[in-house]
C-alpha positions in Angstrom: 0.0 0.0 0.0 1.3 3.6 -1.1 1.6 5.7 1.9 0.7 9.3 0.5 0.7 11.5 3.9 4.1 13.6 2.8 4.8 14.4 6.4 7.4 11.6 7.1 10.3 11.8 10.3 13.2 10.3 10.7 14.3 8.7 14.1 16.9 10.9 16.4 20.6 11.7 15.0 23.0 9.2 16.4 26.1 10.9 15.3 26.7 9.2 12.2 26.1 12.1 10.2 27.7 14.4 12.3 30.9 12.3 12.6 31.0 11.7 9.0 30.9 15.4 7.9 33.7 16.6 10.3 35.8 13.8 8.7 34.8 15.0 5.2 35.2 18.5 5.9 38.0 17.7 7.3 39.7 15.7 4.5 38.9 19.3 2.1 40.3 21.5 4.9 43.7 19.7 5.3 44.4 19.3 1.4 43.5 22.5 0.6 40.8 21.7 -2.1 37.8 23.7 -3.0 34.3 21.3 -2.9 33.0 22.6 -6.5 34.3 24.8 -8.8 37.2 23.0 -9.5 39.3 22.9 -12.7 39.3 19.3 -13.5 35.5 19.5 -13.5 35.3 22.3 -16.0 37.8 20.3 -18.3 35.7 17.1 -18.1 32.2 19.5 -19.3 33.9 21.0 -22.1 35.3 17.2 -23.4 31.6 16.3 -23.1 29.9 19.4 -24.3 32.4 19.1 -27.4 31.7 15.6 -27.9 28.0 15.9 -27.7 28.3 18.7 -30.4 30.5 17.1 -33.0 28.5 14.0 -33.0 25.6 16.4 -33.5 27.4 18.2 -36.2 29.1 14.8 -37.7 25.0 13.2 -37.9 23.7 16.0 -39.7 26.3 17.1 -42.0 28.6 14.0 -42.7 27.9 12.2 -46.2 25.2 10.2 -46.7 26.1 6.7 -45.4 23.3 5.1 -43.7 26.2 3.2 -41.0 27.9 7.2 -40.6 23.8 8.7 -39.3 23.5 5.7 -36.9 26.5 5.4 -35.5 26.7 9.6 -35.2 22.9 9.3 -33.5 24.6 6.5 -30.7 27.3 9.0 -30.5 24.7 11.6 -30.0 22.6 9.8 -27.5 25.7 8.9 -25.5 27.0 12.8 -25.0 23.5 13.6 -23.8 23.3 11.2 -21.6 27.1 12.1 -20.4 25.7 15.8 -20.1 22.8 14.2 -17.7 24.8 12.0 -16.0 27.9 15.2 -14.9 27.4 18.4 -16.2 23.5 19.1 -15.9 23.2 16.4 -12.7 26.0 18.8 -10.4 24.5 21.6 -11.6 21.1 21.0 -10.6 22.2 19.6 -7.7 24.3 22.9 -6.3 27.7 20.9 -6.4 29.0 22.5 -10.1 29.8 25.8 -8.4 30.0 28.0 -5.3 27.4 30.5 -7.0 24.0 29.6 -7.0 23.3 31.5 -10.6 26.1 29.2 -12.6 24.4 26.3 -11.4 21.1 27.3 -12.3 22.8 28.5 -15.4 24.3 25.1 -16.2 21.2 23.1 -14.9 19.5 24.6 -17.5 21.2 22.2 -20.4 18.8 19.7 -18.8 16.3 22.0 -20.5 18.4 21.8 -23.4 18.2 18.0 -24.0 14.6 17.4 -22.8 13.9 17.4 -19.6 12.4 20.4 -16.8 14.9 21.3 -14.8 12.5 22.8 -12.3 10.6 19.8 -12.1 13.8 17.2 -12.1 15.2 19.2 -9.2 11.8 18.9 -7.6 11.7 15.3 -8.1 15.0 14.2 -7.8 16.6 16.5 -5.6 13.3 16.8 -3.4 11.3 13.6 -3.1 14.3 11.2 -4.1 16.8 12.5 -2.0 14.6 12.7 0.8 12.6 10.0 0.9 14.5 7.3 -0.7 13.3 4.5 -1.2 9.6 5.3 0.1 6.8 4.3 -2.0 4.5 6.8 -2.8 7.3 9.6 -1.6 10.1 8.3 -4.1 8.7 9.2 -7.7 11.5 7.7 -9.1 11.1 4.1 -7.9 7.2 4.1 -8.6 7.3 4.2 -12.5 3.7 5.0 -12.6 3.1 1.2 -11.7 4.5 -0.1 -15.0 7.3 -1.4 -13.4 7.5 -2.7 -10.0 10.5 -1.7 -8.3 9.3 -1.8 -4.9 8.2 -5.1 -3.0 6.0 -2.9 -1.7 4.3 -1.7 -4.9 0.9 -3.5 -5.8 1.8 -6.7 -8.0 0.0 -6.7 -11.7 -0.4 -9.7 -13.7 2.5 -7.9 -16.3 4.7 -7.6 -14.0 6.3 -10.7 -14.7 7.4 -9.8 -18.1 9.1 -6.8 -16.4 12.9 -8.1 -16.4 12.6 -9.4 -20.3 11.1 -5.9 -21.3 13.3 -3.4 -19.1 15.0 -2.2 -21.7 12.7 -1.2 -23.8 11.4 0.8 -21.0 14.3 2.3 -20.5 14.3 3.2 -24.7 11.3 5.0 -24.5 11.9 7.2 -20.8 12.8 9.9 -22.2 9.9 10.6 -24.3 7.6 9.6 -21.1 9.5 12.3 -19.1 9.1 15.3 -21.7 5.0 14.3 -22.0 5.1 13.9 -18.3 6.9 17.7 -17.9 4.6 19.5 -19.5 1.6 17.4 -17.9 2.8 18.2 -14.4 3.6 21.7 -14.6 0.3 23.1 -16.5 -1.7 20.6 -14.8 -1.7 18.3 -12.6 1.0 20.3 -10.5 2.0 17.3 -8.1 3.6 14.1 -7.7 1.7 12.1 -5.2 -0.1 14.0 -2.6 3.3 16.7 -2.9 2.5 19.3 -4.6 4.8 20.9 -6.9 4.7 25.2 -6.4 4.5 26.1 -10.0 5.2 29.6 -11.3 4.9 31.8 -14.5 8.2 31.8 -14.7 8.9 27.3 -14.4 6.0 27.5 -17.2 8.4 30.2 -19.2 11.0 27.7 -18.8 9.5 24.8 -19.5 8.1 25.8 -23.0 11.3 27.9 -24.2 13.2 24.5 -23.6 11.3 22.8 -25.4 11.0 25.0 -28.0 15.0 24.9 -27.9 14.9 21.1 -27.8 13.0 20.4 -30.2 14.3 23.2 -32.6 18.1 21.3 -32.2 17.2 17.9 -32.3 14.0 17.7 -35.2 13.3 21.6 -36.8 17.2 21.6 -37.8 17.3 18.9 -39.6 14.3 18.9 -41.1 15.5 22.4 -42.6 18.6 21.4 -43.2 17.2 18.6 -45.9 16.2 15.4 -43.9 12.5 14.0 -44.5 10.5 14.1 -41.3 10.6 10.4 -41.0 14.5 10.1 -41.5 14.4 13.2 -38.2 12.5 11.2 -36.6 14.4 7.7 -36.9 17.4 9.8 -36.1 15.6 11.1 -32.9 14.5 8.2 -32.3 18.0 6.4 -32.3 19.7 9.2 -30.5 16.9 9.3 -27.4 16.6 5.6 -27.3 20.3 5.3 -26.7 20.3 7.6 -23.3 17.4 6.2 -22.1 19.2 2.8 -22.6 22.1 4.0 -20.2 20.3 6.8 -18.1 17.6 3.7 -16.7 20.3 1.1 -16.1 22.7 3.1 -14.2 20.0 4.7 -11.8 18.9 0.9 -11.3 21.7 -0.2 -10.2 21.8 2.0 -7.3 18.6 1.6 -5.4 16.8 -1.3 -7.3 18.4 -4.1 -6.6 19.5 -6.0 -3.1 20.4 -5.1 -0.6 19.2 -1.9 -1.3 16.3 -1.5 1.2 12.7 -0.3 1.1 11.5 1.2 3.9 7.6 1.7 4.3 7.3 4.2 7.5 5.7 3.1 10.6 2.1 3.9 11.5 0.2 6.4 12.5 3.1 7.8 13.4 4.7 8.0 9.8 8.4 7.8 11.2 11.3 6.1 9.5 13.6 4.1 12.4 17.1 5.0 11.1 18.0 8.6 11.1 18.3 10.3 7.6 22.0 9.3 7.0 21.5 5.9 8.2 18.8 5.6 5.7 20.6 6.8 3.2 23.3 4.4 3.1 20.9 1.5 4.2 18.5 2.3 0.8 21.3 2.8 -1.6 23.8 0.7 -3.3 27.6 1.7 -5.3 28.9 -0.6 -8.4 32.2 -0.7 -10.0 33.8 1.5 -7.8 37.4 0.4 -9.4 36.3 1.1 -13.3 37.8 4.2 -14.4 35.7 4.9 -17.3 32.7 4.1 -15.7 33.9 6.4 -12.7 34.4 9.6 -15.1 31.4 9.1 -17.5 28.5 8.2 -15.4 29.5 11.5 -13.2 30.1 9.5 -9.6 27.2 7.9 -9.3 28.4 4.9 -9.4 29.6 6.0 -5.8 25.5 6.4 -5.8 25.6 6.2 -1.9 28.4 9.2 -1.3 26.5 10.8 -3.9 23.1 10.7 -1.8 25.1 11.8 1.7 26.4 14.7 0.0 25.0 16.1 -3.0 26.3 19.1 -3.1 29.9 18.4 -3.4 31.4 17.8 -7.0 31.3 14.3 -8.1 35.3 13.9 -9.0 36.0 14.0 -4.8 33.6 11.0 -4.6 36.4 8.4 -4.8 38.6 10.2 -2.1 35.7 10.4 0.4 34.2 6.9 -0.3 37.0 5.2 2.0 36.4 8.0 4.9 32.6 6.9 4.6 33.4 3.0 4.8 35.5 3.7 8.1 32.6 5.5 9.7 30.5 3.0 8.4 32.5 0.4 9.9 32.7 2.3 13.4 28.8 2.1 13.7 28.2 -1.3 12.4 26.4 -0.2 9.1 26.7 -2.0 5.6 28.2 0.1 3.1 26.7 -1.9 0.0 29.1 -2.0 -2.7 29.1 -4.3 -6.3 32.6 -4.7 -7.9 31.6 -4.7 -11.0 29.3 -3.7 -13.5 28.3 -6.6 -14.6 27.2 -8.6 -10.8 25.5 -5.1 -10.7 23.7 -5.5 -13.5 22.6 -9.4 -13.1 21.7 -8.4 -9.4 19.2 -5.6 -10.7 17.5 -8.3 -13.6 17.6 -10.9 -10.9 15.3 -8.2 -8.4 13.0 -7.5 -11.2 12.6 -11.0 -12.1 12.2 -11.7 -8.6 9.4 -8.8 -8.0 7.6 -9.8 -10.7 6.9 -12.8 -9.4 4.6 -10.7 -6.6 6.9 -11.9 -3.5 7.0 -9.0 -0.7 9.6 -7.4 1.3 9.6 -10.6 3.6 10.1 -13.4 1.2 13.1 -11.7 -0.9 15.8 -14.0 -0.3 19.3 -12.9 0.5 21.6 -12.0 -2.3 25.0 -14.0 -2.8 27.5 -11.3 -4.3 27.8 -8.0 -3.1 30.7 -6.5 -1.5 30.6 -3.9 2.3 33.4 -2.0 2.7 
């Protein structure tokens, strides 16, 4: 059962927050290094900013070799979702720079390449990062009850499919999420029983990115010479492509085991383990060792640091996930790791399988590989 009252509380800090911070402050104070605007961060949005617009530029104007406009629309979808995954994702979350109007600045690409930025820092930043995995709080693990990623979620009879058809889910996301924008904001103005504050301006927004979106990604081309139904298989390419990677890597951090879901207690609507705790408890990290997969998914592979503290940039996240394992360690809490991509990856089909089959929270059984630190 969805709990929908939005006014949850989390148990009594025990110190593992507080300790953790000093440590992390700490670890900035003594080596002299600035939280967010920091040079190698800049560097790494300008690689992916240039990448994302040559393989733009490379799609449309490259001779006309069927193999060339594919592969430049995976190349496409790839720097957008690099551009969601770092640039736009620190930006919207206040860890890009000290000043809150370059953030805001930034966070706009997100506008850019499809999505509100008002509304994903609402739902993300908001209601995910709060309330993490909490059905009926948690937008993001409630997939409008086409997937079940909750053992708590109500169990349909195509739910069972759900692990054989999750990645063409994924494909199609991103076209969900711009309907879905423009269906919130002008009308129904909440997610749950939260209410979204919508203003002149977040409307403003929202239809000048589109507007922009659309314009870069089907007008241009269509004016440049392509037939609407070669933009739109070239759209269609490009968008499938992030939804592909955007879906997979945010599964792989809270929908799989042990990653737990917490349903609050009632009438009381509390949550046992104070906010940190819950945190690390709901939340899992994969391929911590993988440096490719370290710079282009933007840290959140460290998904877990990432949650604890949002607004620092995402290249420190491999220097403060061992000062979190050693507090972790001092208060007896799992700090849920996957070594590799690929255990990551089976453990997240294997949880969707599993859901589908309708068990609950109390029959999951206990999963076999996963690493604490």
């Amino acid at each position: 059962m969805i709990q929908t009252n939005p006014k949850i509380t989390f148990a009594k800090n025990v110190g593992f927050r507080k300790k953790l911070n000093q440590r992390v402050d700490n670890y900035f104070q003594v080596n002299n290094i600035a939280k967010r605007d920091n040079p190698a961060m800049y560097f790494k949005s300008l690689i992916i900013l240039a990448w994302t617009i040559s393989a733009w530029c490379i799609t449309l104007f490259s001779p006309d070799i069927i193999w060339i406009k594919i592969l430049g629309c995976v190349c496409l979808g790839l720097g957008i979702a690099g551009i969601g995954f770092s640039v736009g994702h620190d930006a919207n979350h206040g860890g890009y720079s000290n000043k809150t109007s370059i953030n805001r600045a930034i966070g706009l690409i997100y506008d850019v390449i499809g999505l509100s930025s008002y509304l994903w820092r609402f739902r993300h930043n908001y209601l995910h990062h709060t309330y993490t995995n909490i059905l009926g709080h948690d937008v993001e693990i409630h997939g409008d009850g086409l997937v079940r990623m909750s053992p708590y979620m109500e169990h349909r009879w195509y739910h069972k499919y759900q692990h054989i058809l999750i990645n063409f889910i994924y494909a199609i996301i991103p076209f969900y999420w711009s309907f879905a924008d423009v269906q919130i904001i002008l009308f129904k103005k909440k997610y749950h029983e939260h209410v979204v504050p919508v203003k002149t301006k977040e409307i403003l927004v929202l239809l000048a990115g589109k507007i922009v979106w659309l314009g870069i990604f089907c007008f241009i081309p269509i004016a440049v010479g392509y037939s609407p139904l070669e933009t739109l298989i070239g759209f269609s390419i490009t968008y499938m492509t992030y939804g592909l990677l955007i879906g997979n890597v945010f599964m792989l951090a809270h929908v799989l085991e042990p990653a737990d879901f917490v349903q609050p207690e009632m009438p009381s609507n509390n949550i046992d383990d104070e906010w940190a705790i819950h945190q690390v408890k709901t939340t899992v990290d994969f391929a911590p060792k993988n440096p490719f997969i370290n710079w282009y998914v933007g840290g959140l592979n460290y998904q877990v640091i990432h949650h604890l503290f949002p607004h620092i940039c995402h290249i420190h996240y491999p220097k403060i996930a061992p000062i979190l394992a050693e507090v972790c360690a001092e208060y007896d809490i799992n700090y849920n790791i996957y070594p590799t991509l690929g255990e990551a990856l089976k453990a997240n089909y294997d949880f969707l399988k599993i859901l589908g089959t309708g068990l609950d929270k109390k029959s999951l059984p206990t999963p076999e590989i996963f690493a604490n630190s």
